[in-house]
C-alpha positions, 0 to 999 in steps of 0.5 A: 519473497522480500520482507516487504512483500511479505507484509504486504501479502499479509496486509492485503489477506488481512484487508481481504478478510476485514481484519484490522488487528493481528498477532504473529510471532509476538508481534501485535499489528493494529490499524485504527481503520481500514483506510489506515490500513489501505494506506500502508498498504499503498506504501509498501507497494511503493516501496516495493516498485522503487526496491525493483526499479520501476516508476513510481507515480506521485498520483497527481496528474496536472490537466492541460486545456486546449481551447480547441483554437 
């Protein structure tokens, strides 16, 4: 398993268990919400799907109108 995936596994048991600080290895991790904490998450998956190649979606989505004419 990857670096990355490493810390987003621990993010993600963190989140699970509604923990928003950790100490491992000497190192302290604290997030401030657990929104803050989504979000880094969502950035390693990011990371994760570009380190393997896959696409990645910005999450906009721009609606198209048909009048149906």
């Amino acid at each position: 398993m990857s670096d990355t995936a490493t810390q987003l596994a621990t993010l993600k048991s963190m989140y699970a268990k509604g923990v928003l600080s950790l100490e491992q290895n000497g190192e302290k991790i604290a997030f401030a919400s657990g929104a803050e904490l989504r979000r880094r998450m969502g950035d390693l998956e990011t990371q994760l799907a570009k380190e393997s190649g896959k696409s990645v979606s910005s999450g906009f989505h721009y609606p198209s109108y048909n009048k149906g004419l």
